[in-house]
C-alpha positions in Angstrom: 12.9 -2.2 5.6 13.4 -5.7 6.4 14.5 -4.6 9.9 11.2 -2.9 10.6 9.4 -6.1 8.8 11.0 -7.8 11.5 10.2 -6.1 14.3 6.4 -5.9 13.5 6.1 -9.4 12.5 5.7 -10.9 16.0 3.0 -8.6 16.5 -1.2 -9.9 16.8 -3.1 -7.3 14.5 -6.4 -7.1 14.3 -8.6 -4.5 12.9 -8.6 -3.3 16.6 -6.7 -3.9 20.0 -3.2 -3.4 21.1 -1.6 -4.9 17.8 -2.6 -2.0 15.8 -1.3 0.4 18.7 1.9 -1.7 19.0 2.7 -1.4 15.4 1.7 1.8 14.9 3.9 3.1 17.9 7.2 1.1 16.1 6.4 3.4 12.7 5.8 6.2 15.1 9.3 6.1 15.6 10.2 7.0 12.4 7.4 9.2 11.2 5.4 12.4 13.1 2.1 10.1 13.2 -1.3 11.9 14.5 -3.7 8.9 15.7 -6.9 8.8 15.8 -9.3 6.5 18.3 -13.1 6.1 17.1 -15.5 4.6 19.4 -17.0 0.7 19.2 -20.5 1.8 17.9 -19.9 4.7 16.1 -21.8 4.6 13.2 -19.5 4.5 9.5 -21.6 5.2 6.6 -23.4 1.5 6.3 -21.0 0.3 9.0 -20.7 0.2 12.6 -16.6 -0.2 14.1 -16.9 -3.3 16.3 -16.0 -4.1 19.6 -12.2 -4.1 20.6 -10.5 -7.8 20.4 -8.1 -8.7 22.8 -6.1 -11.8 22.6 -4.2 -13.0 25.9 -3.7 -17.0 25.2 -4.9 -19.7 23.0 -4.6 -23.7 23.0 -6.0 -26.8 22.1 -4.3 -29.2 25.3 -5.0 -33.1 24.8 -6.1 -35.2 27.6 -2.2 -35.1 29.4 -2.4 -31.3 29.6 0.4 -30.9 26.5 -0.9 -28.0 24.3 -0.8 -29.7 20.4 -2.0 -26.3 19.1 -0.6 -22.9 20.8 -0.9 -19.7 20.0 2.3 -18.3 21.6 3.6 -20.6 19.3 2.5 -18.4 15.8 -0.7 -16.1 16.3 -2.5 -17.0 13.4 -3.3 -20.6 15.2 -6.1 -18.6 16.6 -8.9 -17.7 13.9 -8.6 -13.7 14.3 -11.3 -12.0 16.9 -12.0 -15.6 18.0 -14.7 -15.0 20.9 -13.7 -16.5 23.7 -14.1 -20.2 24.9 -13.0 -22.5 27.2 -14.3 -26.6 27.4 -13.6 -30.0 27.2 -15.1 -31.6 23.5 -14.4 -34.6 21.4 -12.3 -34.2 18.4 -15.4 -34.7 15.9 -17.1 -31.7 17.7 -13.4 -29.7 18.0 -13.4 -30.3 13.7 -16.3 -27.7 13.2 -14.0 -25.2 14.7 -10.7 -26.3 12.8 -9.5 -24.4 9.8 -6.7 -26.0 8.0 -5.6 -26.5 3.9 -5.0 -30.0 3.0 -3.5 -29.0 -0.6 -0.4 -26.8 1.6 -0.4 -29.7 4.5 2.2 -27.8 6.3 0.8 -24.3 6.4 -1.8 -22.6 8.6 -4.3 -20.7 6.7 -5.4 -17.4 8.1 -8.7 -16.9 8.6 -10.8 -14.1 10.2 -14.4 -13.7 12.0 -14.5 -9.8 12.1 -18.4 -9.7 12.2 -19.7 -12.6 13.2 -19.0 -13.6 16.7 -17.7 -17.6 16.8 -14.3 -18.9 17.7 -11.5 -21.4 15.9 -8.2 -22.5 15.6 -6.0 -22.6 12.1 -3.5 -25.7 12.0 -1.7 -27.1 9.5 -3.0 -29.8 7.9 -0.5 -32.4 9.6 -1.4 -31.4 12.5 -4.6 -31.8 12.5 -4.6 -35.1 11.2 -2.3 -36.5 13.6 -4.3 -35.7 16.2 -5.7 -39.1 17.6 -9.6 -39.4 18.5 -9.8 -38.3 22.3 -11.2 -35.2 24.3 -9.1 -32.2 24.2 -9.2 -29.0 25.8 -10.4 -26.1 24.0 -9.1 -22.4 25.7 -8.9 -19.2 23.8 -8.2 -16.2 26.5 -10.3 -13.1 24.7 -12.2 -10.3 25.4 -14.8 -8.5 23.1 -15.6 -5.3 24.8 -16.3 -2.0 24.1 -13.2 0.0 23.0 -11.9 1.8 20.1 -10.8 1.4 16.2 -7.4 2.9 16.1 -5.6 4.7 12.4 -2.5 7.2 12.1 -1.4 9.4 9.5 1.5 11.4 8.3 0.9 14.9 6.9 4.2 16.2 5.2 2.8 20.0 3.8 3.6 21.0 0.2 3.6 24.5 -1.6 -0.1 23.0 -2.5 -2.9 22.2 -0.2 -4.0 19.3 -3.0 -2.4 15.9 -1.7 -1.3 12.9 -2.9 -2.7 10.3 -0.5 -1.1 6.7 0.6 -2.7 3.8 2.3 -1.8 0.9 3.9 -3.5 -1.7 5.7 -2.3 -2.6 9.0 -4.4 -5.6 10.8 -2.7 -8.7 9.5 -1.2 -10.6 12.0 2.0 -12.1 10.9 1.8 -11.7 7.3 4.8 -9.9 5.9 4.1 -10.0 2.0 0.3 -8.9 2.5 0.5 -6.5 5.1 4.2 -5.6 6.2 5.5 -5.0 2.9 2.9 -1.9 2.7 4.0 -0.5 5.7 7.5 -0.5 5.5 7.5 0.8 2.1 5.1 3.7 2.8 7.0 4.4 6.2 10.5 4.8 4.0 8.9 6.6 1.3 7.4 9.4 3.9 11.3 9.4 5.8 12.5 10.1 2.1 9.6 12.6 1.3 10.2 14.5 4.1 13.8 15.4 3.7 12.5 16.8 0.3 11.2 19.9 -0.8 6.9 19.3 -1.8 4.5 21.1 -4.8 1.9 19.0 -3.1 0.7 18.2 0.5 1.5 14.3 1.0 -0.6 11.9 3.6 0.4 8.7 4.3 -2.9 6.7 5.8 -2.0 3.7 8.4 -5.1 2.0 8.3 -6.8 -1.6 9.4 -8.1 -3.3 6.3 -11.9 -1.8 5.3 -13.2 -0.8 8.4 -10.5 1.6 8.8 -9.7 3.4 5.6 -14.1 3.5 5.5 -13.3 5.8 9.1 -10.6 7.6 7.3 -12.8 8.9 5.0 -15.6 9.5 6.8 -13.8 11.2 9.1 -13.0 13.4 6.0 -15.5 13.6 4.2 -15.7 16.9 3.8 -11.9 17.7 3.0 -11.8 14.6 0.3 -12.0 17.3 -2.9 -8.5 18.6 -2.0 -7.1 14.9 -3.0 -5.7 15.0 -6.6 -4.6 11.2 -6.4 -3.1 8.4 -4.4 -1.8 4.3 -4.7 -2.7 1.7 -1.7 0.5 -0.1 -1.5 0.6 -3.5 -0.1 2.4 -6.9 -1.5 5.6 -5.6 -2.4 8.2 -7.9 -1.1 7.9 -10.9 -3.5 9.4 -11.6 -6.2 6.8 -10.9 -9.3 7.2 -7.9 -10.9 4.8 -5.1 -10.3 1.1 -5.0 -10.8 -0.8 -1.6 -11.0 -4.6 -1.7 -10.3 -5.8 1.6 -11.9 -8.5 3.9 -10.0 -12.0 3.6 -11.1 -11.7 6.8 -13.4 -9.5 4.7 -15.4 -7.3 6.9 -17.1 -6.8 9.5 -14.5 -3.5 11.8 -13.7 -2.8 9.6 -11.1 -3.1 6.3 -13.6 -1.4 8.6 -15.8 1.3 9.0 -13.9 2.3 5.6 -12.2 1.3 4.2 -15.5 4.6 6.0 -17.2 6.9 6.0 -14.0 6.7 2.3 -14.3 7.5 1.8 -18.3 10.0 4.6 -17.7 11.8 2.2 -14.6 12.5 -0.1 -17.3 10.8 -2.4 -15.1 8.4 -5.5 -15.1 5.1 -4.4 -14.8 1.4 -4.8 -15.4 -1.7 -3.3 -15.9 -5.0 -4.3 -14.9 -8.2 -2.1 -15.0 -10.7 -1.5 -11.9 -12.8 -4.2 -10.5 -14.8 -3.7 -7.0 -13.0 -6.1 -5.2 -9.7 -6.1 -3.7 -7.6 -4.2 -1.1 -9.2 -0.6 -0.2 -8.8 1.0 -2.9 -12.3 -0.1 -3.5 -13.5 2.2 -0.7 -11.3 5.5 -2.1 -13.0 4.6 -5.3 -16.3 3.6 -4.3 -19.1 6.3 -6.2 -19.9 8.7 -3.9 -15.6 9.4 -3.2 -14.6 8.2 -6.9 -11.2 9.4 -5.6 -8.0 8.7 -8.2 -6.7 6.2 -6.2 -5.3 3.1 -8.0 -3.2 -0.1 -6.3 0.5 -0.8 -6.5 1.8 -4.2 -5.6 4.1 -6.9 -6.9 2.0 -10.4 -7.4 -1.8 -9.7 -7.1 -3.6 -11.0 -3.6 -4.5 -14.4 -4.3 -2.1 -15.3 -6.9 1.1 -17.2 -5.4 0.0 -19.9 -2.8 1.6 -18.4 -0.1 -1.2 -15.7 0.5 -2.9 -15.7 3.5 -0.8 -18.3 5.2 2.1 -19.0 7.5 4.5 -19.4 4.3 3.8 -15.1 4.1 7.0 -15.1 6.4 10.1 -13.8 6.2 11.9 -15.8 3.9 9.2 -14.6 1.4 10.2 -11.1 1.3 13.5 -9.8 0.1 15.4 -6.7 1.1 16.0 -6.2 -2.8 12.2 -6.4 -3.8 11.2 -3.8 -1.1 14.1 -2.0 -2.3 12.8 -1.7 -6.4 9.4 -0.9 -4.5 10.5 2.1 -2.8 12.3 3.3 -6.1 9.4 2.8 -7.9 7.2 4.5 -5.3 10.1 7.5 -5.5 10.0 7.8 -9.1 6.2 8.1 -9.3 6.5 11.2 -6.4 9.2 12.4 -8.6 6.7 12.4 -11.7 3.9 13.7 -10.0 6.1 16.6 -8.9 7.6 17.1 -12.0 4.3 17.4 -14.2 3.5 20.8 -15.0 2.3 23.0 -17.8 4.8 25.1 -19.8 4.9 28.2 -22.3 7.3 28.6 -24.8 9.0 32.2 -24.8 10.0 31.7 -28.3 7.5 29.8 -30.3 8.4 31.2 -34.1 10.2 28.8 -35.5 12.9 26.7 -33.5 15.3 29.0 -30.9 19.1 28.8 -31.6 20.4 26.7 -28.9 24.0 26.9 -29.5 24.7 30.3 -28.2 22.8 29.8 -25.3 24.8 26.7 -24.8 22.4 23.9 -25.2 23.6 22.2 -28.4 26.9 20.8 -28.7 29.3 22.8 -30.8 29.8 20.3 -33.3 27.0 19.6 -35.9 26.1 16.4 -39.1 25.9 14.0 -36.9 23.5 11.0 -37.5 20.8 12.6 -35.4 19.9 14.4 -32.2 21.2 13.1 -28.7 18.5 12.0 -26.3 19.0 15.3 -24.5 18.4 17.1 -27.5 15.6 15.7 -28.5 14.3 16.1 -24.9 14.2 19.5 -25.5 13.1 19.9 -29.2 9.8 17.9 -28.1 9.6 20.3 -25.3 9.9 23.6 -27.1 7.2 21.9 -29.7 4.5 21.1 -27.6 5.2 23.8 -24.4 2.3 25.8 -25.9 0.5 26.2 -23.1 -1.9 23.2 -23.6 0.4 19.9 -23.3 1.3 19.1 -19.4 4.9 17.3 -19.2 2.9 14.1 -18.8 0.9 14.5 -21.9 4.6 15.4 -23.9 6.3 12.5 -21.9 3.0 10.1 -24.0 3.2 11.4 -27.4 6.8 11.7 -27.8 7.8 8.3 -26.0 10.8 10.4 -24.1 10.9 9.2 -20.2 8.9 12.7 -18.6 11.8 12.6 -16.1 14.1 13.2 -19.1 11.4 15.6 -20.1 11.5 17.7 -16.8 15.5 18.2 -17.2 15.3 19.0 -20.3 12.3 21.6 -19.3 14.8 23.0 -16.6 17.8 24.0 -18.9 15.1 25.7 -21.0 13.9 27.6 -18.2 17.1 28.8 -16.9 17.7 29.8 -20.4 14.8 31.8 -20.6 12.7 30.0 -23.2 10.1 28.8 -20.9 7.8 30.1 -18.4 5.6 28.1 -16.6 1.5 27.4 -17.6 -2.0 26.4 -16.9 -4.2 23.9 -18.5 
């Protein structure tokens, strides 16, 4: 994962132009990706997708011609869909222009102008400061023109046509915590899914941040009843422990689910309940969807001081924290795959296990194995009306340990499958 972190973290996203086309051709390597290109203008619910940004060059020269800020340098010295601009000014007239963060001196913020058309340059603090009174030359080489919003997605069929939906954002430039971590988690986990046999249709959503996943689903609107649940991913490659933001329903499957695939892990994790703001998982949830979609991360957005800056670089992620991501993300497909409704065949009284070779042969011991009492809580509550999920909660046996033991029962013919 770190490789593919690497290789999209030179790139200048946007929520249009060529750096979402760039980085979604890299994951297109790796995953059967059907794009989708919709129109500057088209008209998105209460939204309109803008005009297509370009980015060519970017600098702030002093009066010898040396460039003391440059873009080719690190993209996010340009403030993101900058218009462009090209003049001599004095550095008191440059300032209202200048975005910097005096309490991280050595760190460029990132900042954005998606929808309101003006121009600026991010420095760091030190920089800025030792930049001497003087006229300087302001260039940013940019086009706003009519052009496209560009999204992908994977579509990996199941025995189902219900799906399980991801989403990423893809339009930071250059942030690998809050923006790459997403998509080289998701891209691994749909490599991983796909060499796997499904119950349920998976899409993994490659999106730019708001504008995009509002296309998404009003591009399908009318298909949106066939999703049974899904997790934005995004901030996954630092070093907290994991945060899950459940869906707006609160305590849906979906909630349900990651919910006991994290406590399960053995992992460090936290819960925190809906709120309207955040990544999009606010659109999936937003009334008139209400989808079961809830947020996985590591840190929150806005918690550790290196969000939204340069210090979001490399040697801020780790291999091993994208790693525990993907597991995580794993077990949760594992969970939702596993859930199911079960009968018991034999329901009077406990079944003899021993001769059909599911209790050791040798009894008085201090108490049931973990195994065993996988199964006993299974045979109690597989009465048509508990789901594995709902066994996996009142007993406080891990539901994958749950689902084995559900199997063995099976192939010894003491359970059939159910509906709720």
């Amino acid at each position: 994962m770190m490789e593919l972190i690497e290789r999209l973290y030179p790139l200048c996203r946007s929520i249009t132009g060529q750096g979402v086309r760039e980085t979604l051709d890299i994951i297109g390597e790796d995953l059967d990706l059907q794009r989708h290109e919709v129109p500057s203008g088209t008209q998105v619910f209460d939204w309109e997708i803008p005009r297509e940004w370009t980015i060519r060059d970017a600098y702030i020269a002093d009066a010898a011609g040396r460039r003391v800020v440059d873009f080719r340098e690190h993209n996010l010295h340009v403030l993101n869909y900058s218009a462009p601009v090209s003049m001599r000014m004095r550095r008191d007239d440059l300032a209202e222009h200048v975005f910097t963060m005096p309490d991280r001196p050595d760190w460029i913020p990132y900042r954005t102008s998606y929808y309101r058309e003006t121009w600026g340059f991010c420095l760091t603090h030190n920089q800025w400061v030792g930049l001497p009174d003087g006229e300087y030359q302001v260039h940013i080489d940019s086009t706003l023109a009519p052009g496209a919003l560009t999204l992908a997605e994977c579509v990996l069929p199941g025995e189902s046509e219900q799906e399980i939906l991801f989403s990423t954002h893809i339009c930071h430039p250059s942030l690998c915590n809050d923006n790459l971590s997403g998509i080289a988690v998701q891209t691994r986990l749909f490599q991983w899914l796909s060499r796997r046999a499904r119950r349920y249709t998976y899409r993994a959503v490659f999106v730019p941040g708001t504008i995009g996943s509002l296309t998404w689903l009003w591009l399908n609107r009318d298909r949106l009843d066939g999703v049974r649940g899904g997790l934005v991913l995004s901030g996954l490659g630092d070093a907290g422990g994991f945060t899950y933001k459940r869906s707006r329903q609160g305590r849906s499957w979906m909630d349900r689910i990651v919910e006991q695939a994290l406590s399960d892990a053995g992992v460090q994790w936290q819960c925190r309940e809906f709120s309207p703001y955040g990544y999009d998982e606010r659109q999936y949830c937003s009334p008139g969807f209400n989808l079961a979609v809830g947020r996985l991360s590591r840190t929150p957005y806005g918690e550790y001081p290196q969000y939204h800056t340069s210090a979001d670089n490399l040697e801020f992620v780790s291999e091993n924290q994208l790693d525990g991501a993907l597991r995580a993300c794993q077990r949760i497909v594992e969970y939702l795959e596993a859930d199911r409704y079960l009968h018991n065949l034999s329901p009077y009284g406990e079944p003899q296990l021993g001769k059909r070779g599911l209790y050791g042969a040798v009894g008085g011991g201090s108490g049931p194995d973990e195994f065993r009492m996988a199964m006993l809580w299974v045979l109690n509550l597989a009465d048509g009306t508990y789901s594995l999920l709902d066994m996996a909660e009142r007993s406080g046996q891990p539901l994958g340990l749950l689902a084995e033991a559900a199997d063995a029962l099976a192939q010894a013919g003491l359970l059939e499958p159910g509906a709720p």
